[in-house]
C-alpha positions as CSV (number, residue, x, y, z in Angstrom):
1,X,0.0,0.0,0.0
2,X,3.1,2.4,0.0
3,X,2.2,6.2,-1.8
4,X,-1.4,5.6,-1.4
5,X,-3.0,9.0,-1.9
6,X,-6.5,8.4,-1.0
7,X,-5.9,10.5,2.4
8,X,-3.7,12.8,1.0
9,X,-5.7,16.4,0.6
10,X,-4.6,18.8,-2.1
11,X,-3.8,22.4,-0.4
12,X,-2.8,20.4,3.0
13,X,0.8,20.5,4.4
14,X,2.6,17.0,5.1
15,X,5.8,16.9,6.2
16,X,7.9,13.3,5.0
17,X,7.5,11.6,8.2
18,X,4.0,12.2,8.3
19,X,3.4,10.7,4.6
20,X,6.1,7.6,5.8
21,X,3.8,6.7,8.3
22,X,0.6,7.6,6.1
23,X,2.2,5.3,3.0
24,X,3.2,2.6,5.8
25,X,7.5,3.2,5.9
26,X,8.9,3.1,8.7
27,X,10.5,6.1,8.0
28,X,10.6,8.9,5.2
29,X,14.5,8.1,4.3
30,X,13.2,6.2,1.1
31,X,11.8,9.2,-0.5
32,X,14.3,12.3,1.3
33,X,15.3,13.4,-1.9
34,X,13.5,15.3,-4.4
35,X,12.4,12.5,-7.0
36,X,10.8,9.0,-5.4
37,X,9.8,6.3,-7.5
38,X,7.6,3.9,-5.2
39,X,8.9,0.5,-6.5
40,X,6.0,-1.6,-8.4
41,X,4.4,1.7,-9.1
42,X,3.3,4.2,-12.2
43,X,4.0,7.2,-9.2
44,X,6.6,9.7,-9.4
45,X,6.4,12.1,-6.5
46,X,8.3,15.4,-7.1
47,X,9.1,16.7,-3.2
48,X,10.1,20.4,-4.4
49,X,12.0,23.0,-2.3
50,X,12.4,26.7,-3.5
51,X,14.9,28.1,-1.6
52,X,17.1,25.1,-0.1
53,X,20.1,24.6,2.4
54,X,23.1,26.2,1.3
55,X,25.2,23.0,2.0
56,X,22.7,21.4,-0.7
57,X,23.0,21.2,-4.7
58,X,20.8,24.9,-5.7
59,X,18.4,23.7,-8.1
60,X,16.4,26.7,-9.5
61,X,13.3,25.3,-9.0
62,X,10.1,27.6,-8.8
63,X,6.1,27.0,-8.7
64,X,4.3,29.9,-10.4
65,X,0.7,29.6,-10.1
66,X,-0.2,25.8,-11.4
67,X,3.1,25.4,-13.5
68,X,6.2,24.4,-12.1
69,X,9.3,24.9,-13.6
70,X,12.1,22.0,-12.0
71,X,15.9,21.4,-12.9
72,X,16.5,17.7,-13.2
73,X,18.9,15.9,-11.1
74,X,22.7,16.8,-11.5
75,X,23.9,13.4,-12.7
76,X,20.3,12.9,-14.7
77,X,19.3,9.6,-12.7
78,X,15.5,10.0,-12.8
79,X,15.1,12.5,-16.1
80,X,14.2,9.8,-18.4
81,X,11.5,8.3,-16.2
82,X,10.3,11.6,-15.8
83,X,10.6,12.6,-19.9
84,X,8.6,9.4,-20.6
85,X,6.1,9.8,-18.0
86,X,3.2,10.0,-20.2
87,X,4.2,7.2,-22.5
88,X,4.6,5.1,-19.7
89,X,1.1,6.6,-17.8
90,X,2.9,7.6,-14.8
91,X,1.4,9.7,-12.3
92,X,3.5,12.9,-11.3
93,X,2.3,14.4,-7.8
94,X,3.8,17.6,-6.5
95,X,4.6,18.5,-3.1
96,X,6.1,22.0,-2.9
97,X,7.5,24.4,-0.1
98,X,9.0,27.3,-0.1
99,X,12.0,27.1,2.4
100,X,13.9,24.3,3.7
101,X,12.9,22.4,6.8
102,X,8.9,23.5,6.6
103,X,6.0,21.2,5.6
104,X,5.4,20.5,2.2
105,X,2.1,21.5,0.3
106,X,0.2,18.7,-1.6
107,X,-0.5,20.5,-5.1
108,X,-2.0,17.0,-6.7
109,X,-1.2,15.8,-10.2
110,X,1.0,17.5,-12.4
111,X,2.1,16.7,-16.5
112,X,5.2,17.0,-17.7
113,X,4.7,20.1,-20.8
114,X,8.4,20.3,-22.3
115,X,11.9,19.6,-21.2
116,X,15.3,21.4,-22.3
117,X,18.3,19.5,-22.2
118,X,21.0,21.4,-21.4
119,X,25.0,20.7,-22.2
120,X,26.2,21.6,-19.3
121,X,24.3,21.5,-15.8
122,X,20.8,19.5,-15.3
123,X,17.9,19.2,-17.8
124,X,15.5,21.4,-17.2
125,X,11.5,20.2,-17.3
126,X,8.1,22.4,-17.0
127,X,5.1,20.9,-15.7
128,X,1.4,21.9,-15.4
129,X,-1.5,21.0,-13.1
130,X,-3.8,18.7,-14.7
């Protein structure tokens, strides 16, 4: 039953530990980075931070009304499962906070709209609220 979102309210804050023990982990170290991939499962949950620890990779990562523009990961490990998201009818849900080390807001489902590779640095990807 792991990622289950029938009790997860859009608009509501959750921070991870509160969705590990909602999703049934014993803790929230299997999804503490930004892209989690719930094995057996066509869910890809984006856990965005605007403005993040300084000690942390800065992604420019921003959430502008119901489109959210995202920089991919660094060394590109989840940017193809996220470019063929549709293709492969995966779900993209979007938590989002502002600052580090506050509760995340459930935004709901989101669609992936383009992606720009880049030569140097991470890909970057738009998404929109479905």
């Amino acid at each position: 039953m792991p990622a289950n979102f029938d009790n997860i309210t859009t608009g509501k804050l959750y921070t991870r530990p509160q969705l590990a023990s909602l999703w049934g982990f014993r803790s929230y170290h299997a999804f503490a980075k930004g892209v989690f991939n719930p094995s057996k499962s066509n869910l890809i949950i984006l856990f965005v931070t605007k403005e993040k620890q300084k000690s942390l990779q800065q992604y420019n990562d921003l959430l502008v009304d119901d489109v959210l523009y995202m920089d991919g990961e660094d060394k590109g490990g989840t940017d193809l499962r996220i470019e063929n998201s549709a293709n492969q009818n995966d779900e993209i849900h979007l938590f989002y906070r502002e600052i580090h080390h506050r509760p995340f807001t459930y935004h709901g489902i989101f669609i992936l709209t383009s992606t720009r590779h880049q030569t140097e640095g991470p890909s970057r990807f738009q998404f929109a609220k479905q």
